[in-house]
C-alpha positions, 0 to 999 in steps of 0.5 A: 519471531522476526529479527528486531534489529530493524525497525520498521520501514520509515520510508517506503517510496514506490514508482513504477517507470519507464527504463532509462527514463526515471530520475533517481528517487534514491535518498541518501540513508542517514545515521544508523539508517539503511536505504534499500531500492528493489527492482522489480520486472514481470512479463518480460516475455522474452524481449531482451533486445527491444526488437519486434521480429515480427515487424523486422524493427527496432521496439524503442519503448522496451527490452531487458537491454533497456532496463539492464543500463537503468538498473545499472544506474542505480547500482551505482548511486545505491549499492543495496539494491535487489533485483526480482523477476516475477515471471513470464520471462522465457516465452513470448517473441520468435526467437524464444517461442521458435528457436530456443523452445527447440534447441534450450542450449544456451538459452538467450534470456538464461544469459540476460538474467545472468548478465543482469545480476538478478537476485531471484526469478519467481516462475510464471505460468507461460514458463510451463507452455514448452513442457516441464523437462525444457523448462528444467534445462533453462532452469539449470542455466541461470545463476539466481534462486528460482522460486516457485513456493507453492508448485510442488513435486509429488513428493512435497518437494519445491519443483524449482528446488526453492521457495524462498530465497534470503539477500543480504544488503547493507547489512540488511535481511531481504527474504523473497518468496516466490509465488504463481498462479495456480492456474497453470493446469487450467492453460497447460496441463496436458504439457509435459510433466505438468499433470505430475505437479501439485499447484497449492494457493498462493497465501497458503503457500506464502504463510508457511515459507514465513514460518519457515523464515521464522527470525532470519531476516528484516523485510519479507517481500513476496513476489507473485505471478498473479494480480491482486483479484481472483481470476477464477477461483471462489476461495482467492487461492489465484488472488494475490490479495488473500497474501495481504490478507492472511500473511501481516508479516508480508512488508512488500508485494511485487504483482504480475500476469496481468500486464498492467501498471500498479502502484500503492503504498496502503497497507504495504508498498504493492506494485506491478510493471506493464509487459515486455521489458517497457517498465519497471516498478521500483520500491524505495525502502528506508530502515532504521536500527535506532528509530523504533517508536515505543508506545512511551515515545509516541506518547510523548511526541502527541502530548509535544504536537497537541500543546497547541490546544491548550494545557486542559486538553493535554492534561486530559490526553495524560489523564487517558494515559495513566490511567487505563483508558487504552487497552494498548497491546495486542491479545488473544481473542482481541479484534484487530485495528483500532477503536474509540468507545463513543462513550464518556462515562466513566471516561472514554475507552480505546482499543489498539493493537499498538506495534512500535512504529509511525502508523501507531503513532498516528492511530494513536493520536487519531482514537485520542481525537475522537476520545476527547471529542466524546469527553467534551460532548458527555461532559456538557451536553445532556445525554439527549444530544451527547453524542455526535453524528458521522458529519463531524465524527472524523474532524477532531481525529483527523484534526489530531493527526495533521497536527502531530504531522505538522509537528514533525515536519517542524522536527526535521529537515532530514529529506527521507523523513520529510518524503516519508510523512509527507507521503503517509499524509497524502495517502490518506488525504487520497484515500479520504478526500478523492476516493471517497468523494468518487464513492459518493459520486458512484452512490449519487449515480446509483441513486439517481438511475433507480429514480429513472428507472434504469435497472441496478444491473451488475453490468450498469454498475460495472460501466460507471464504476469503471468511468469513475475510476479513470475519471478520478485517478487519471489518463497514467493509471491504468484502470483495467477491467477487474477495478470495475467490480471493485464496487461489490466488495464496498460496504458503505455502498449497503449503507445509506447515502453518507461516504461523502461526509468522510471527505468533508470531515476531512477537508474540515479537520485540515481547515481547522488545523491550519488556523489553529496553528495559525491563529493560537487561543482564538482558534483553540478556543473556537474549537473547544466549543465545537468538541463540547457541541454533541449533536445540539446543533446541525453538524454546519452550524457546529463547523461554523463554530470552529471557524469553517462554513461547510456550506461553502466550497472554502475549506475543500479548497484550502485542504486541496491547496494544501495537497498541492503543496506537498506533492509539490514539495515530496516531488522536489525530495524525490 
């Protein structure tokens, strides 16, 4: 079981920068709070003065001199902050490749690492190109843990004597496991000393320094020298997604080898800095000893921000309470997420997997919205029409969920707590309005090439995907080949045409929720009659019922509007 002390992360901001030209987004911890900042480097390649030997000139955009007096700067404004490598670091210029590949005493970039203060240094696969035994002298130079959790000796042993290290800041328990690209055979094994090592999946790897960890530390960070998609592998053993996926406990991943910007904060805070020392990624974590949010308190704070839909609908969220309409806890056998039956007889059902912090709390507000949409469609509709379709299906979840953000907004004027919500807001709003419109425009596009046609080839499909990508997130993310296969693993697309109603629900849930609070028992009113509509009408008419006509581009634009303002607002916190 992992130490409790600690509850979850209540902030975990995350950035990716330019050394030296990144303002600080440190936010000072308040009470019974600790604010941690990681820093996080990969690719580096031996590039510590940000000079190119090759063009005899300065390189003004990278080297580790270049992050040292960053990092050295937020040092000094937070003195819990942890610096991690991820790899790639001994290889990559003239002076590394040519010069200390020979003669390893006194290694340039074992000094940097060194006089930088790195906490822990994660093995890349270029650090093999020069042989196992020059690897090890480098290795015998450098003050910090190097990990290397999955690359074993041929008797089990770690190869860098560590998979894992444990760092303590403000007196909180930082574990970093390190992992790499089991590939390395693939590109060097006929080096020296290679062929005698053992090279394991990197999740597998991963799940067993966990287990080992067992209680000892507060946050599990993984840094792995492997982008989040397979490179070869069938089985996602070189895949750092397969870590998200089979390792929960991971609360924050640190990517490399792939020498691209990468930043998201769903499910955890997951970021990657571009190569040669002109980048870094930066996490900004806030823990709470005082804050965790038990299932009785989240209760309590959605009966406190679902007032404003009158006494009956509270007394309705109480009745789901106290009498058994939720399974709330994890279980043997139980599939995980969360659920609403769709059914109101006898009463609506819940599943959750509640764990006490802020994304249970909103997920619990989000499955009673659709409970009490269904109540209200079985209590007076005949079965015939009881039920609702996918159009409106997320409005009144989605509706529950902007009003309790709301509410808590309105509770604090703390600055961590307010980037914090603003930013668990904004991220769905991206990944329901933006992603999904761009889903449906991918669908649109499928759709109207088979009409033409123009055969669904995976290399067509590829094409678009990637145009939308860089159409929809913009000219400063990096949108690289392997997001253009992103496609085949989407389900909705096997459906039929109908993702774009995730962002129209949404856009409608906001609109709703702006005039509740806006306008009082009018708009409550309205909106009661949309929850009792069933499927009676055309999902537009029933919106209209609410006070917001789909059929025009008004309720998109307030919702955009609304987006506008807290990333407005989040950029003035940070």
């Amino acid at each position: 079981m992992r130490n409790k002390r600690f509850g979850k992360l209540l902030s975990a901001a995350l950035a990716a920068a330019m050394a030296l030209s990144l303002s600080s987004a440190a936010l000072a911890a308040g009470n019974g709070e600790t604010h941690l900042t990681i820093i996080g480097t990969s690719d580096t390649h031996g590039n510590i003065w940000g000079y190119s030997y090759e063009d005899m000139k300065e390189s003004t955009g990278d080297g580790l001199a270049r992050v040292s007096a960053y990092v050295n700067q937020v040092r000094s404004e937070n003195p819990n902050t942890i610096l991690v490598d991820a790899g790639d670091t001994i290889q990559g210029t003239i002076m590394t490749d040519d010069l200390y590949s020979k003669d390893t005493a006194s290694h340039p970039v074992a000094a940097a690492l060194n006089y930088m203060d790195y906490d822990a240094w994660t093995l890349g696969n270029h650090e093999f190109n020069f042989g196992v035994d020059t690897l090890k002298s480098i290795l015998e130079q450098v003050d910090m843990p190097v990990l290397a959790a999955n690359i074993k000796n041929a008797d089990g042993s770690y190869f860098t004597g560590a998979g894992y290290t444990i760092v303590e800041r403000g007196g909180v328990k930082v574990a970093i496991i390190g992992v790499t690209t089991p590939n390395i055979p693939r590109w060097d094994g006929t080096k020296q000393g290679v062929a005698d090592l053992t090279f394991e999946p990197m999740a597998d790897a991963v799940a067993a320094c966990i287990q080992e960890i067992g209680g000892q530390a507060d946050v599990i960070m993984v840094s792995t020298h492997a982008g989040l998609g397979a490179e070869y592998s069938a089985d996602g053993s070189d895949a750092a997604q397969t870590i998200l996926d089979k390792c929960p406990e991971v609360d924050v991943l640190q990517l490399g080898h792939t020498h691209t910007t990468y930043i998201n904060s769903a499910p955890i805070p997951v970021g990657e800095a571009k190569n040669n020392a002109g980048e870094v990624v930066r996490y900004d974590l806030t823990l709470n000893a005082d804050k965790e949010i038990t299932y009785e308190q989240a209760k309590e704070t959605v009966l406190e921000a679902l007032h404003v839909l009158g006494d009956d609908y509270v007394a309705l969220l109480k009745e789901g309470f106290n009498n058994r309409w939720i399974d709330v806890y994890e279980n043997v056998g139980k599939r995980g997420g969360a659920y609403s039956s769709g059914i109101s007889r006898p009463h609506p059902y819940v599943l959750l997997n509640h764990k006490n912090n802020l994304d249970c709390q909103f997920t619990l507000a989000h499955e009673m919205g659709h409970a009490l949409h269904s109540y209200h469609s079985c209590k007076y509709q005949p079965i015939s029409t009881s039920d609702y379709v996918i159009f409106v299906a997320e409005v009144a979840s989605t509706c529950n969920e902007v009003l309790l953000m709301r509410h808590l907004l309105s509770k604090t004027t703390d600055k961590k707590q307010r980037a914090y919500l603003i930013n668990h807001f904004l991220d769905q709003f991206k990944g329901t309005v933006y992603r999904q419109t761009m889903f449906a425009e991918f669908e649109l596009a499928m759709g109207k090439m088979a009409e033409n046609g123009e055969a669904l080839t995976a290399d067509a499909l590829c094409r678009k995907y990637h145009e939308l990508n860089k159409l929809y997130f913009g000219p400063d993310m990096i949108s690289d080949d392997q997001i253009a296969l992103e496609w085949a693993r989407i389900p909705h697309f096997f459906y039929n045409y109908y993702v774009f109603q995730y962002a129209t629900g949404f856009s409608a849930a906001v609109a709703i929720a702006n005039r509740i609070l806006k306008e009082g028992a009018p708009a409550v009113a309205d909106y009661k009659k949309f929850l009792s509509g069933g499927c009676s009408t055309d999902p537009i008419s029933l919106l209209k019922i609410a006070g917001e006509d789909m059929s025009s581009p008004e309720p998109v634009n307030s919702a955009l509007a609304l987006f506008g303002e807290l990333v407005d607002e989040l950029a003035e916190l940070l």
